[in-house]
C-alpha positions in Angstrom: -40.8 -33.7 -12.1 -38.6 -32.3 -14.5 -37.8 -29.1 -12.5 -37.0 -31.5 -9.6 -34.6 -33.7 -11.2 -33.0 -30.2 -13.1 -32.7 -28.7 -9.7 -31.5 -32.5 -8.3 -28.9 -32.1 -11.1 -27.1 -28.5 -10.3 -27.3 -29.6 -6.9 -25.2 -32.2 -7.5 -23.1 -30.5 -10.1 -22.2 -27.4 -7.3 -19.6 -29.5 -5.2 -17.9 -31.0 -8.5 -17.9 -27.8 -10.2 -15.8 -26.1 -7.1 -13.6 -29.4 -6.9 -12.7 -29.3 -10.4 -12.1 -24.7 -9.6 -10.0 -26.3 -6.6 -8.0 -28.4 -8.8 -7.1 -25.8 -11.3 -6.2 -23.6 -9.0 -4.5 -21.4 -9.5 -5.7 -20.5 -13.3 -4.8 -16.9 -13.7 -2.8 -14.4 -11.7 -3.2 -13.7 -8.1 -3.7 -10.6 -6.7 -2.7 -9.0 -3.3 -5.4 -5.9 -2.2 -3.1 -3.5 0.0 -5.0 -0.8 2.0 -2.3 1.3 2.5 0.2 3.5 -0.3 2.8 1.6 -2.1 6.1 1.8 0.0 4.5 1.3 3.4 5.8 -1.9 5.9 3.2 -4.2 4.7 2.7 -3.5 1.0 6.8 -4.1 1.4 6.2 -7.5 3.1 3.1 -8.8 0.2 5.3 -8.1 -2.5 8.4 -10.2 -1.3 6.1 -12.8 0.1 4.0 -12.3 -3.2 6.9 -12.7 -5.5 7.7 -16.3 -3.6 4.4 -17.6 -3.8 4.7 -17.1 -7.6 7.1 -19.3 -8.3 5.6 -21.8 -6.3 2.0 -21.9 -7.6 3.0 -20.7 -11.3 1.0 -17.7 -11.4 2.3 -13.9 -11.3 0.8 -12.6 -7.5 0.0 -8.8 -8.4 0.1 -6.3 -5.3 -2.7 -3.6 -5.6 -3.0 -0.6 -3.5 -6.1 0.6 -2.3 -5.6 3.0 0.7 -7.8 5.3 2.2 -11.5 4.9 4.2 -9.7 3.2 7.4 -9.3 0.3 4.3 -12.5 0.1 3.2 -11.8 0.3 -0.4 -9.4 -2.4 -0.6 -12.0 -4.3 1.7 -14.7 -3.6 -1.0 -12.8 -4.3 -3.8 -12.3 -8.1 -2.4 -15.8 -8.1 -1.6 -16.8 -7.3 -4.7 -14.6 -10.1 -6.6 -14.9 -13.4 -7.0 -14.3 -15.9 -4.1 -11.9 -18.0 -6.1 -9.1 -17.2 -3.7 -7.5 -14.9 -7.1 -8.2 -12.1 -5.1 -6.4 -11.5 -1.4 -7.0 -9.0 0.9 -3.5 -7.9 3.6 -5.3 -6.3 6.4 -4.3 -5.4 9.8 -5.5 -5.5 13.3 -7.6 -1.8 12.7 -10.0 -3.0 10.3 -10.6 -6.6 11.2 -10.4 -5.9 15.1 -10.6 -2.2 15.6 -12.7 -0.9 13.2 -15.8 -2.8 14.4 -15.6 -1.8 17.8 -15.6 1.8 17.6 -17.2 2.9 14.0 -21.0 2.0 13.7 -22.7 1.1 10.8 -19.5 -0.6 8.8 -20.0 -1.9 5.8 -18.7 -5.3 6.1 -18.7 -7.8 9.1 -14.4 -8.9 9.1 -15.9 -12.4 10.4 -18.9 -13.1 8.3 -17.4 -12.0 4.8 -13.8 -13.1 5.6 -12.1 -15.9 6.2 -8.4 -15.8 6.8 -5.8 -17.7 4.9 -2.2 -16.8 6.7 -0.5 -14.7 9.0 2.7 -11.9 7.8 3.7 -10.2 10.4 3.1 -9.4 14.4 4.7 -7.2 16.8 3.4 -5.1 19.9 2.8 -1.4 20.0 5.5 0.3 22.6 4.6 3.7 24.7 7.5 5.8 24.3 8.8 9.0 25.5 11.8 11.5 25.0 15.5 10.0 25.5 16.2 12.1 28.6 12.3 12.0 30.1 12.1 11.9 33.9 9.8 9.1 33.0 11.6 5.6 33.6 8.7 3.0 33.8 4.8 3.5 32.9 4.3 3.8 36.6 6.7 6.9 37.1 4.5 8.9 34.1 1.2 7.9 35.7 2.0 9.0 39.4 3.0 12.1 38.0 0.2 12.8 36.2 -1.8 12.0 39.6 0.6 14.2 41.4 0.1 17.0 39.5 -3.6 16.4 39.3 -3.5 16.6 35.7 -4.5 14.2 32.3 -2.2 12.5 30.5 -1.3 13.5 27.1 -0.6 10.2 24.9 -0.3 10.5 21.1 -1.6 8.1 18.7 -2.5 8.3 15.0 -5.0 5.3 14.5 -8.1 4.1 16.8 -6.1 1.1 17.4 -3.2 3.1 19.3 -5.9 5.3 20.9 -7.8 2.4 22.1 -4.4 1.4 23.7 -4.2 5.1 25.2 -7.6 4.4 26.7 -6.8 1.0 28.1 -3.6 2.8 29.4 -6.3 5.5 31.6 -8.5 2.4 32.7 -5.7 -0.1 33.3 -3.7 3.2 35.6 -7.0 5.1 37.0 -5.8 8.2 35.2 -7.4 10.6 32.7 -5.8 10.9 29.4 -6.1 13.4 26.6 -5.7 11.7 23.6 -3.9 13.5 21.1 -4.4 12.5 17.4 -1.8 12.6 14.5 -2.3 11.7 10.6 0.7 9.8 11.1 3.7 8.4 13.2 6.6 10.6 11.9 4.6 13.3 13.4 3.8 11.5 16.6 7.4 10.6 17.0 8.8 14.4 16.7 6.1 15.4 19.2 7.3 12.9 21.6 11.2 13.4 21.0 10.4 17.6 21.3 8.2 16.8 24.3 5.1 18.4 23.1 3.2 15.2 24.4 3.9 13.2 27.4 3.8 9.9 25.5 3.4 8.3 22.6 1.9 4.9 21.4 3.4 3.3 18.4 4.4 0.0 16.4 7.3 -1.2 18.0 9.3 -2.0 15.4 8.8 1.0 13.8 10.1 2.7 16.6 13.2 0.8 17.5 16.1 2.6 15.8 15.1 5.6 17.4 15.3 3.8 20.5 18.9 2.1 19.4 20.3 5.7 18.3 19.1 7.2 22.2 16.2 9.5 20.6 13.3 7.8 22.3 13.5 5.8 25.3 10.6 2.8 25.6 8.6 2.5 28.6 7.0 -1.0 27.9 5.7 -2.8 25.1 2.9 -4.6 24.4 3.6 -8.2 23.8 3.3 -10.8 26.4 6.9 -11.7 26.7 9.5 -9.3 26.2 10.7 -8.7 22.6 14.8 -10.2 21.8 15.6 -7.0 19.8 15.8 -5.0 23.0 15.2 -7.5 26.0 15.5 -4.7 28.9 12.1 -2.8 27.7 9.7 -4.8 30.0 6.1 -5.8 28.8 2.6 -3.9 30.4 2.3 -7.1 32.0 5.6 -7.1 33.9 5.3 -3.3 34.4 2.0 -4.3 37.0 -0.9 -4.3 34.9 -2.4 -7.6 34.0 -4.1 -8.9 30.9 -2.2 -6.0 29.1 -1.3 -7.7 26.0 -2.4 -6.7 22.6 -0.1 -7.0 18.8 0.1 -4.8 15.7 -0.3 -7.4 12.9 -1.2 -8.0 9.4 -2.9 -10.9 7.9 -4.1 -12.3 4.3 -7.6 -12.6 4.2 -10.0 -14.2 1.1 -13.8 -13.8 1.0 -15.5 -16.5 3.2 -17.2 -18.5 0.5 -13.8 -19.2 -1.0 -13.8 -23.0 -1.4 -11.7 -25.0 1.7 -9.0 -26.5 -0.4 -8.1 -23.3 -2.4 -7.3 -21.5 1.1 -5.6 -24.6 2.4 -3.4 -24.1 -0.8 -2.9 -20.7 -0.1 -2.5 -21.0 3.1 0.1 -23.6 2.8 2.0 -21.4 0.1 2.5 -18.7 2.4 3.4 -20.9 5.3 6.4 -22.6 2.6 7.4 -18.6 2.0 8.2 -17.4 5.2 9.8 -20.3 6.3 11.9 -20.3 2.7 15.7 -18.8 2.7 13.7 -16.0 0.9 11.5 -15.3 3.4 14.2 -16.0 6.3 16.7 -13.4 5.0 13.9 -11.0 4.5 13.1 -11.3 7.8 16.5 -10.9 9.2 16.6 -7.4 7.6 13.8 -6.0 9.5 12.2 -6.0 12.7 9.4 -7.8 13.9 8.5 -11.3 13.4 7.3 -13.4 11.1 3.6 -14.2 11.7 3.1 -18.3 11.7 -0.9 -18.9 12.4 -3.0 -19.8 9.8 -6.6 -20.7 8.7 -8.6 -21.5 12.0 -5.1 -20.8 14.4 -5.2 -17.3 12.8 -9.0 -17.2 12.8 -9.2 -18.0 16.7 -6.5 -15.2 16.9 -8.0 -13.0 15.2 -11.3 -13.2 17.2 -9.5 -12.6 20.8 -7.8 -9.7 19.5 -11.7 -8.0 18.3 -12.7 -9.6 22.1 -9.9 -7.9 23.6 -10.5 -4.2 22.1 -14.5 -4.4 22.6 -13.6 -5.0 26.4 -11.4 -1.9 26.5 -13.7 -0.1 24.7 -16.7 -1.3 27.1 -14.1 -0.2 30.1 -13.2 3.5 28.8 -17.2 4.3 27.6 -15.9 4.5 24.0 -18.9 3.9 22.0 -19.4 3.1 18.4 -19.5 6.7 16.2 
């Protein structure tokens, strides 16, 4: 009887103990688990939207970098920390959508031991090609590969872009050689020199290179058409429906993390991108602000993984 009424008693201690850890939060600093090098797009974006949240919670929000493994070190450090929403995880679309489509035997399961707290950022990837390329729409590059009876050679530097690539051979009945690069800068020369026929990259990475005439884009991504440069038409537009996927980044806390600490979060980060803060930082870069949160982010999170195992199912890209 008395083990019953001890185990009767920390059963009803649990929910006040993570009220009371709900209420005081939070208690000590917060940090931010980047998976890419200091310097990079989104560490750039968790520190000014770190440095807001601050002031508004009280706490100092610390951004850590944790790059390499395809950002399973930073995911491993969150897992391994306590899921008192002090520690965040920024990841992107390649390891919570990507990543579990094409690698087998991952570590971690992005829906079972993350839940996420707010979106930062979205854009769509653009396929690009050199200023003066015969090339005018994604149509004229895939006739002539057919034409010429010959693959297409599209450029990429994550398995994200070169799941793109592949959807770009299904979606066109074309064969493409995919052609990988450790990075974009890279990518981008090959494009401009016209080493590769074309090149699939974040859009807004890509945009003053389109502004200064040294890349011309074909289409982008997204499912309307994007206001920094309105005449680039979408996949969609350019004749192949359903083509819509985003490059995006997202905060992410480990799934036990009590409900009203990622509300609180969740409503923090909400307050800082709408703040003047947030606002001018956004109007000195390109690419949008990224509103979902909580279960709106969750939902989109899961039709993006959806999406990329269809294309992967579609091009026989299997797991490796």
């Amino acid at each position: 009887m008395r083990k019953l009424i001890a185990c009767a008693a920390l059963f009803l201690a649990a929910p006040l103990a993570l009220a009371q850890a709900a209420a005081d939060f939070p208690s000590k600093p917060i940090r931010i688990i980047v998976p890419f090098n200091a310097g990079s797009g989104s560490d750039e974006t968790s520190r000014v939207y770190g440095e807001i949240v601050s002031k508004m919670l009280g706490q100092p929000v610390v951004v850590e970098n944790r790059p390499g493994g395809s950002g399973l070190i930073a995911i491993q450090t969150v897992k391994a920390a306590e899921a008192d929403g002090h520690t965040i995880l920024l990841a992107s679309n390649s390891p919570m959508a990507v990543n579990p489509v094409v690698m087998k035997n991952l570590q971690y399961d992005p829906f079972k031991d993350f839940r996420p707290v707010h979106g930062l950022s979205v854009g769509p990837a653009a396929l690009v090609v050199k200023a003066d390329s015969p090339y005018k729409t994604v149509n004229d590059l895939i006739e002539a590969a057919k034409k010429e009876k010959r693959s297409l050679t599209v450029g990429n530097y994550s398995e994200g872009y070169q799941l793109i690539g592949a959807w770009l051979g299904t979606a066109g009945e074309v064969e493409v050689s995919h052609v990988r690069y450790k990075g974009g800068a890279q990518m981008v020369t090959d494009v401009i020199g016209g080493q590769i026929d074309v090149g699939i990259n974040d859009f807004n990475g890509v945009v003053p290179l389109i502004k200064s005439g040294k890349l011309r884009a074909l289409a982008i991504t997204a499912g309307k058409r994007d206001e920094t440069l309105g005449d680039i038409p979408t996949m969609i537009e350019s004749g192949f429906p359903e083509f819509e996927t985003y490059v995006w980044a997202s905060l992410f806390v480990r799934s036990e993390t009590p409900d009203a600490i990622v509300k609180t979060l969740a409503d923090a980060f909400h307050a800082a991108l709408l703040s003047d803060e947030g606002r001018a930082y956004q109007a000195s870069r390109p690419g949008k602000p990224m509103m979902e949160s909580m279960d709106e982010m969750g939902e989109f999170h899961r039709r993006e993984y959806e999406r990329f195992k269809r294309v992967a199912e579609a091009a026989g890209i299997k797991p490796q």
